[in-house]
C-alpha positions in Angstrom: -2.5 2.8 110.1 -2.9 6.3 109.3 0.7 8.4 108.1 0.6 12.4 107.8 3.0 14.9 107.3 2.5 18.9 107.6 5.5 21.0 106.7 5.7 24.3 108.1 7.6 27.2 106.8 7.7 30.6 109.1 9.5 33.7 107.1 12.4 35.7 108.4 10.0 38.4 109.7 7.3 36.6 111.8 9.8 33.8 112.7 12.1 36.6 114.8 8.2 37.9 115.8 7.1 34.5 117.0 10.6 33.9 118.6 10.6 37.6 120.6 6.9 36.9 121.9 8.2 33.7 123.3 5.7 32.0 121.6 5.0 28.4 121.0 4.2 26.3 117.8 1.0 24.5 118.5 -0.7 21.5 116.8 -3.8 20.0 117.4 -6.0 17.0 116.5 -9.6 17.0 115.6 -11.8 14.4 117.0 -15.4 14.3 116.6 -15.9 18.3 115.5 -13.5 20.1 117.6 -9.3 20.5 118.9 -9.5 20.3 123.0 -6.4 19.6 123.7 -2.4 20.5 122.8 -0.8 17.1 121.2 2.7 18.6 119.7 4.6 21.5 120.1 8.3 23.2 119.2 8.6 26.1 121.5 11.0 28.8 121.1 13.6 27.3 122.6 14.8 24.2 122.5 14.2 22.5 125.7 15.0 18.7 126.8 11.9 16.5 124.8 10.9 19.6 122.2 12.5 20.9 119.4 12.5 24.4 119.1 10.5 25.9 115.4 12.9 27.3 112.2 12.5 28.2 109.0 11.7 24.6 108.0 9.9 22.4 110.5 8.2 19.0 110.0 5.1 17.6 111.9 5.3 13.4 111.2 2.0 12.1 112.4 1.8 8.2 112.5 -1.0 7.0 114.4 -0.7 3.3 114.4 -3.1 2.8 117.5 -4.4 5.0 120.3 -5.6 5.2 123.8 -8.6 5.7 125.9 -9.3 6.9 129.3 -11.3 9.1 131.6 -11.0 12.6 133.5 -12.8 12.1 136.7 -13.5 15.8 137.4 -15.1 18.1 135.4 -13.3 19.4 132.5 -14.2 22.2 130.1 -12.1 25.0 127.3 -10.1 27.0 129.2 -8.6 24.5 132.1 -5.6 24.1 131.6 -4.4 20.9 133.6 -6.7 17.7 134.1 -6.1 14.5 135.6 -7.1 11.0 134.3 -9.2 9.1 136.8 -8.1 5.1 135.0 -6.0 3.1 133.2 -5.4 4.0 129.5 -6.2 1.8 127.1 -4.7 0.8 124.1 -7.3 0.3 121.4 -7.6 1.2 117.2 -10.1 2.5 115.5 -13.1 0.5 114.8 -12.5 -1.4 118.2 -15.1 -1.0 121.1 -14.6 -1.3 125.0 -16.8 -1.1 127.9 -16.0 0.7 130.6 -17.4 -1.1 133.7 -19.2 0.3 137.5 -16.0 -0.1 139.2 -14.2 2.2 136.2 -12.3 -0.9 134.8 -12.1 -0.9 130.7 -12.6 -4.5 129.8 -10.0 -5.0 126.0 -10.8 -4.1 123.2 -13.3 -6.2 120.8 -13.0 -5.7 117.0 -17.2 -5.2 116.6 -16.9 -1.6 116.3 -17.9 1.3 113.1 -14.5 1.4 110.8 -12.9 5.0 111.7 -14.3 4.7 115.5 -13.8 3.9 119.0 -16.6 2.9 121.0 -17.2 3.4 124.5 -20.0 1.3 126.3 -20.1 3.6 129.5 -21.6 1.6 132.9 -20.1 4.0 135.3 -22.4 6.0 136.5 -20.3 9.0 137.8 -19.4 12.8 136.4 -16.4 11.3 133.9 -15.2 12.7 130.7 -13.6 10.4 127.9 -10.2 11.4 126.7 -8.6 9.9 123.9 -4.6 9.3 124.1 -1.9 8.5 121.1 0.2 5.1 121.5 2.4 6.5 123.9 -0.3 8.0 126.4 0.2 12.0 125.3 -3.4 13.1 125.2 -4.7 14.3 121.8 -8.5 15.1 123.5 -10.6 15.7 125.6 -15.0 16.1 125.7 -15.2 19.5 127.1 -18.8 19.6 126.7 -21.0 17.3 128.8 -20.0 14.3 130.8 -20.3 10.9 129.4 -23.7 9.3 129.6 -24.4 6.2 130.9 -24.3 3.5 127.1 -22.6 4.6 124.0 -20.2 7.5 123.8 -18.0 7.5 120.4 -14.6 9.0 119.3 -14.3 9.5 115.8 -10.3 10.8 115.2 -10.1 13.5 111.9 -7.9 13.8 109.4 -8.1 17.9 110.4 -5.2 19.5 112.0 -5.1 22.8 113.6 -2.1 24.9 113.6 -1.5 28.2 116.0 1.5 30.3 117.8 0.8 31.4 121.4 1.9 31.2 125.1 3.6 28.2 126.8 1.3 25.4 127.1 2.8 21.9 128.0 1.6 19.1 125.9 -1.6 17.5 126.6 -3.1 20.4 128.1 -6.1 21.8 127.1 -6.2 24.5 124.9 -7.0 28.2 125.8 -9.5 29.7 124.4 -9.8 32.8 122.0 -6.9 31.0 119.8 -5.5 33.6 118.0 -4.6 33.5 113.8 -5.0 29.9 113.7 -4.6 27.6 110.8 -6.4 24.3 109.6 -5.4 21.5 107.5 -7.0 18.6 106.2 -4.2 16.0 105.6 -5.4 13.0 104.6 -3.4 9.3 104.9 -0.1 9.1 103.4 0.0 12.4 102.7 2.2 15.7 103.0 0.6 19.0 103.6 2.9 22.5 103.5 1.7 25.5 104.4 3.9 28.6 105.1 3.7 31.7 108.0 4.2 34.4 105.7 6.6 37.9 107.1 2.4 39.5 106.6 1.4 37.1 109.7 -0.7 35.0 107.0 -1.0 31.3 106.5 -0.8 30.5 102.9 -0.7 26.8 101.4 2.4 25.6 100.1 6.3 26.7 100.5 7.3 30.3 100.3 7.3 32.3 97.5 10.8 32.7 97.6 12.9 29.4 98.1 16.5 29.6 100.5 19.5 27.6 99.5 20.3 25.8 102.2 23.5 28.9 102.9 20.6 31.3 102.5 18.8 29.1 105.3 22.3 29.3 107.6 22.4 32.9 107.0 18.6 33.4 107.9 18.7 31.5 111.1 21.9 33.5 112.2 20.0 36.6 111.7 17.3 35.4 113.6 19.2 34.4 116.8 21.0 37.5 116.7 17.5 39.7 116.2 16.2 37.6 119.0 19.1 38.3 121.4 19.1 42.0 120.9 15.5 41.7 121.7 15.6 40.5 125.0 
């Protein structure tokens, strides 16, 4: 079971910025050595499902188990929308599945590589794998080449990436040329914090000055009034 936290703190400037632009709060998994796809958001707005980003916002990641399944058209950066072409699977890390000719995933076997998931491709077909959380919100995609006919692995990181931009909806992929984005290594049963400084810069830890939580009240007034003026 792996348990990460990332606190994010956005300053009074950037926060009314990020909030004017209609900008998103985007977070991102790496697996293998790269971030496909969008896994959590707050957006702007608070909308029915998503919290909307503050001063103060908490990202609790516990990945207890995940999912596997494949996109049968291609895929690559820059799509925005794909569709998954079978079942998902539940399966952990270190668990290894084959996925049969008729696109069937047979369950899970615990021979796999600790910190992997093993795919034993026999379909024969232009498929990419995706890899899901527990409740079957996708986390990745390979945007690079389909799967090959034998072994295609998944190896989930303990890297996150951080970036504001554009609505996306979760579990699409990400657009490229991300703009100012931040990564964080956050290992197990750990908290990162990081702050969005009123520069536009992401600095580690909390801001340099700290809020009471009145000062906090009084910030976020200020902010939903600068915001309302601004549109």
């Amino acid at each position: 079971m792996s348990n990460q936290q990332i606190v994010v703190y956005i300053e009074e400037l950037q926060l009314v910025a990020q909030k004017t632009n209609n900008y998103s709060l985007y977070l991102a998994k790496k697996v293998n050595d790269s971030f496909t796809a969008i896994w959590l958001a707050k957006g702007p707005v608070s909308v029915p499902g998503q919290s909307s980003y503050q001063y103060k916002n908490i990202f609790d990641i516990s990945t207890i188990s995940f999912m596997v399944n494949f996109a049968s058209a291609p895929i690559k950066e820059g799509d925005i929308t794909f569709t998954s072409g079978g079942k998902n699977l539940a399966i952990q890390t270190g668990q290894t599945t084959t996925l049969n000719q008729y696109g069937v995933f047979s369950p899970p076997k615990n021979n796999g590589t600790p910190g992997e998931i093993i795919i034993d491709n026999q379909l024969d077909a232009d498929i990419h794998e995706i890899l899901l959380d527990s409740t079957g919100q996708n986390i990745w995609a390979n945007c690079t080449e389909p799967m090959s006919v034998g072994i295609s692995t998944m190896t989930p990181k303990n890297q996150f990436q951080l970036w504001f931009g554009s609505f996306q909806g979760l579990g699409s992929l990400i657009r490229g040329n991300v703009s100012n984005p931040i990564i964080v290594d956050v290992n197990d049963d750990e908290t990162k914090t990081i702050t969005y400084n009123n520069s536009g810069n992401w600095v580690a830890g909390e801001p340099a000055i700290r809020l009471s939580d009145t000062e906090i009240s009084e910030l976020n007034a200020r902010v939903k009034r600068a915001v309302m003026r601004a549109a």
